[in-house]
C-alpha positions, -999 to +999 in steps of 0.1 A: -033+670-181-024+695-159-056+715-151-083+694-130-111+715-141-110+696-180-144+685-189-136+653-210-165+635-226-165+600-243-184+595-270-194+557-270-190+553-230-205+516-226-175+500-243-155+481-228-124+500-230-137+530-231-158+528-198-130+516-182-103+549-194-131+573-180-134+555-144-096+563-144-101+598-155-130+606-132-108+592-103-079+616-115-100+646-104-120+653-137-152+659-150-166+633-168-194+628-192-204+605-222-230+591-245-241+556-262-270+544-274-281+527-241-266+541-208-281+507-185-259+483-169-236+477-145-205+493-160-224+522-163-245+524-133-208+521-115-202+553-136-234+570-122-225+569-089-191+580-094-209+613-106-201+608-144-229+621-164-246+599-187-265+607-219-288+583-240-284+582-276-257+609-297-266+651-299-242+684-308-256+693-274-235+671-250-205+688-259-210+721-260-189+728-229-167+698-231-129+705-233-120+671-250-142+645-270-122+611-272-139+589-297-135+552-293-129+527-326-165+516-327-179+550-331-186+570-365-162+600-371-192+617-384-212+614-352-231+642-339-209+651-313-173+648-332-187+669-360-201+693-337-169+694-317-145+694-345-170+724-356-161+749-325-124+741-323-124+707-293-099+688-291-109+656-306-089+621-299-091+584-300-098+565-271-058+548-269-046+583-274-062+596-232-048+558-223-016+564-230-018+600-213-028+584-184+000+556-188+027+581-190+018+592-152+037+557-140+056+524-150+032+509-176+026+476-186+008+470-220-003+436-227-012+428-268-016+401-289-046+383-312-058+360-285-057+360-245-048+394-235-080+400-220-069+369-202-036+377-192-040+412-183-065+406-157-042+376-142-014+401-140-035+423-124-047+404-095-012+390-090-001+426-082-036+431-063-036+401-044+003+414-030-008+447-022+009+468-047-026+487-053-018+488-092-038+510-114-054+488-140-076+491-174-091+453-186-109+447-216-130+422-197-146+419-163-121+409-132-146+386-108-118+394-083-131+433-084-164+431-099-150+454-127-128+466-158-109+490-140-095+504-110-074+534-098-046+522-078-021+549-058+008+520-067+036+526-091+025+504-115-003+511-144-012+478-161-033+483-196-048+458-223-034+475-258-059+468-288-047+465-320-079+458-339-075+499-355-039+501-346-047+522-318-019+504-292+007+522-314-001+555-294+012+536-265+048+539-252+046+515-224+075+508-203+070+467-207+052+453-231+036+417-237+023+403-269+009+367-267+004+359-298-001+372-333-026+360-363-050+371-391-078+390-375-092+421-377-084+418-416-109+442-418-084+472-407-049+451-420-038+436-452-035+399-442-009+385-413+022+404-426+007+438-418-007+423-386+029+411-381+045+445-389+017+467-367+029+445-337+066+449-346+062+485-345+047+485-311+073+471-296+092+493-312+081+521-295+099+510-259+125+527-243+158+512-244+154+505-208+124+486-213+114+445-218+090+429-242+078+397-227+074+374-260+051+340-262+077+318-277+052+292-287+037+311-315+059+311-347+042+343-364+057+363-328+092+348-330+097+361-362+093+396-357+123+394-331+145+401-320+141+441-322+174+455-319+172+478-287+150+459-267+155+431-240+133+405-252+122+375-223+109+350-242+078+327-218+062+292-229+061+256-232+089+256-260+127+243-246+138+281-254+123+298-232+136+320-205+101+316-183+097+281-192+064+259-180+061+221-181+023+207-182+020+184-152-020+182-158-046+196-175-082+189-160-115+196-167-116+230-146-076+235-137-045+232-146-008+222-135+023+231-147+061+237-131+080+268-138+114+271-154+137+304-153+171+302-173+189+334-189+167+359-168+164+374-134+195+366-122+195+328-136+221+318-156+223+292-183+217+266-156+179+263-158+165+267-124+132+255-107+108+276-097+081+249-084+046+243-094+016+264-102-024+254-101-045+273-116-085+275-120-088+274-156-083+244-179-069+242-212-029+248-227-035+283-239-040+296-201-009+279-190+006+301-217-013+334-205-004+324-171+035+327-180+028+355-197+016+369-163+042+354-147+070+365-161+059+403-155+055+396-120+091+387-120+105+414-134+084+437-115+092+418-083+067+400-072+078+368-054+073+334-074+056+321-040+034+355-032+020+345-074+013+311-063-007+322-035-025+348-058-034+321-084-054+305-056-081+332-054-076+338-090-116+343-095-115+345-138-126+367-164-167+374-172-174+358-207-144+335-207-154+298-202-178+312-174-198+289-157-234+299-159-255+276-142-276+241-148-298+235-174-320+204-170-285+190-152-263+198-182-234+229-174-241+258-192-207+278-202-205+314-219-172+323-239-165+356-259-145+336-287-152+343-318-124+341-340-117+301-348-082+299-329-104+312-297-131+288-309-106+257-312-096+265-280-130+269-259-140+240-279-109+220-269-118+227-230-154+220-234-152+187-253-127+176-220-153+190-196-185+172-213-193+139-202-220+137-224-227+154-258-217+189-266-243+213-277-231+247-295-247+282-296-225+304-320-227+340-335-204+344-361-192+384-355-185+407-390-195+397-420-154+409-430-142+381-402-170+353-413-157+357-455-118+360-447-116+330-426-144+310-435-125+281-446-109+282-412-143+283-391-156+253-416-127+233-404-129+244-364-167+240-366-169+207-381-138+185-361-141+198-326-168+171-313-194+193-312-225+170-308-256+196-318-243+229-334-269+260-334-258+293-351-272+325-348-272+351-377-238+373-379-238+400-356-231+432-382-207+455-357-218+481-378-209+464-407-233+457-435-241+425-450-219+407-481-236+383-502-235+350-497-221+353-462-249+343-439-248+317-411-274+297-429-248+291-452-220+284-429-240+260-412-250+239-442-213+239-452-202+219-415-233+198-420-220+189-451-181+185-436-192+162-404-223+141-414-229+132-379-232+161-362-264+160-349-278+191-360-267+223-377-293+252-380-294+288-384-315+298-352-330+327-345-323+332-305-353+323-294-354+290-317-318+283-304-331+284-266-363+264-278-335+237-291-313+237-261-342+232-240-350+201-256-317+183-262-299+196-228-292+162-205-273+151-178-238+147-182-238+173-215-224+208-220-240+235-235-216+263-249-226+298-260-198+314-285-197+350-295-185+388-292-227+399-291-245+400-264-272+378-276-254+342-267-244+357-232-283+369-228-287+328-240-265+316-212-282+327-187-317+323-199-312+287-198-295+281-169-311+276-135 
């Protein structure tokens, strides 16, 4: 993008992702406009005062002297403003499509996989913050280190979450790439694991021959799409194998422990070699595993092991992900985006270690798609994690419209059936769920809201102090 004087508007601004391309854009010099239904809210009163300009709801009008319209996954190709700009010749491109025109600019770093990118791309990004590298960086999540999803950096380094829930990260050509893990979701867009399996293969595909995937070892469905031929692989876990290898010294309520392992990488040979140990403020296996993720990136792009040990000290977390939200009647209140039943199992896993009374669960299940194709697997999750009083809230759509006989009432009287003595198990409107929390919530307990809508966060906070 040569020319500064490009007007680029984004049609579906608020998202997460795409919010955070057109801060980056608007920074490069730009102008910058978009639409969404509702143009309140932080993200995008950040955008107001950096002189984007917003428009409520979706017209032919907002792009009539736009140069580009980049469309992000959650928006209808038959929307006003595509149509209208397919209609007088615009360019018109997905949202991954301007990321990975703005990647290109520097050395990128994409981090993919089902679970804990969000995770691990915003602890790799204040590890290269907190040194002073001044990294460009687009989050699908909010940073509490920066208040925000994105930031323009003047460093060499450009540091990306890849989605794969349309297939979209295979317009990226990042020069490193992470994937974390890989499972059956969005089966709505793929054709069960093995075309999950082979979208994710073909990503890292796509680097240079002078580039490095960074590979979660742990998970069996990611070790067998490598090794990939031209690519040095550096494989990070718990298992004996790998090259970045962590050892779990403790796992607490709110933290966790573990020492570091290097062997057959950065200049360590066969020999393993200690690194020493890392705390971090986040509790539960799975962020030890996003933390080597993290780690091992900041290795290879030179951060020292003891500058990253001093990072993960301020490390302030991720909005919506295990977030403390307050009291309510002396019980914590915690708010977690999971909603897919290996993110469930895992928020669950950390709660159930954190209560020290009973566990009470607000959950909306999100797409009806997700809810059918692994509803065995959220029966299961639901009904064995020690969830004390279970309320579920009717399946946010995403767009999507309903299926019979997929309903949360229906899900809930399954794990009633499953665990007998769970306390309770009702389909809640939101306003019935906060009327039940309200009156079960007691010292010692832990009240956890679960869900991609916005109506368990809006929960969270209503009924903490």
């Amino acid at each position: 993008m040569y020319r500064k004087d490009i007007h680029i508007h984004f049609v579906g601004i608020g998202g997460i992702g795409m919010s955070g391309i057109a801060e980056i854009v608007k920074h490069r010099g730009y102008r910058v406009s978009g639409c969404d239904l509702s143009v309140e809210g932080p993200i995008l009163n950040r955008l107001r005062k950096l002189k984007c300009l917003l428009h409520k709801g979706h017209s032919p009008d907002h792009v009539q002297d736009a140069d580009v319209v980049v469309y992000s996954s959650a928006v209808d190709k038959n929307s006003s403003e595509v149509l209208a700009a397919v209609d007088r010749g615009i360019p018109v491109i997905p949202r991954a499509l301007m990321l990975a025109e703005l990647m290109r600019t520097k050395y990128s770093v994409a981090v993919a996989g089902s679970h804990g990118k969000t995770t691990t791309t915003s602890i790799l990004s204040h590890l290269f913050i907190d040194a002073g590298e001044d990294p460009t960086v687009v989050i699908g999540g909010i940073l509490k280190n920066i208040s925000k999803n994105a930031q323009m950096g003047k460093g060499r380094l450009f540091i990306a979450e890849a989605d794969e829930s349309d297939r979209s990260l295979l317009y990226l050509n990042p020069t490193a790439a992470l994937v974390t893990n890989i499972d059956a979701e969005h089966l709505d867009t793929y054709d069960g694991l093995e075309d999950v399996k082979a979208t994710f293969r073909n990503f890292v595909e796509r680097l240079p021959f002078y580039g490095s995937a960074f590979v979660g070892i742990d998970d069996a469905n990611v070790k067998s799409i490598f090794p990939v031929p031209h690519v040095r692989t550096v494989y990070y876990g718990l298992a004996k194998k790998a090259n970045v290898r962590g050892e779990i010294v403790e796992l607490g309520a709110g933290f966790s422990r573990f020492n570091v392992f290097l062997k057959n990488c950065f200049g360590v040979g066969r020999k393993e070699q200690a690194l020493g140990e890392i705390k971090i403020n986040m509790a539960g296996e799975h962020n030890v595993k996003n933390s080597l993720g993290a780690i091992s990136l900041g290795l290879e792009f030179g951060l020292a092991f003891s500058q990253m040990k001093k990072s993960f000290k301020s490390f302030k977390g991720i909005e919506r992900r295990f977030e403390y939200k307050g009291l309510c009647k002396g019980a914590e209140v915690f708010d977690d985006y999971a909603h897919h039943p290996t993110e469930l199992k895992n928020a669950l896993a950390v709660a159930r270690k954190r209560a020290k009374g009973k566990l009470h669960v607000v959950f909306q299940p999100h797409r009806f798609s997700r809810t059918a194709k692994l509803w065995d697997n959220f029966v299961t999750v639901l009904s064995q994690s020690g969830i004390d009083s279970l309320c579920m809230l009717d399946i946010y759509p995403a767009s999507e419209k309903p299926q019979p006989g997929i309903t949360s009432e229906k899900l809930c009287s399954v794990v009633s059936q499953k665990k007998k003595a769970i306390m309770s198990a009702q389909n809640f409107s939101v306003e019935r769920a906060e009327e039940h929390i309200l009156s079960v919530a007691k010292k010692g307990d832990l009240i956890l809201t679960l869900g991609a809508g916005a109506s368990v966060s809006w929960l969270s906070k209503k009924v903490a102090d």
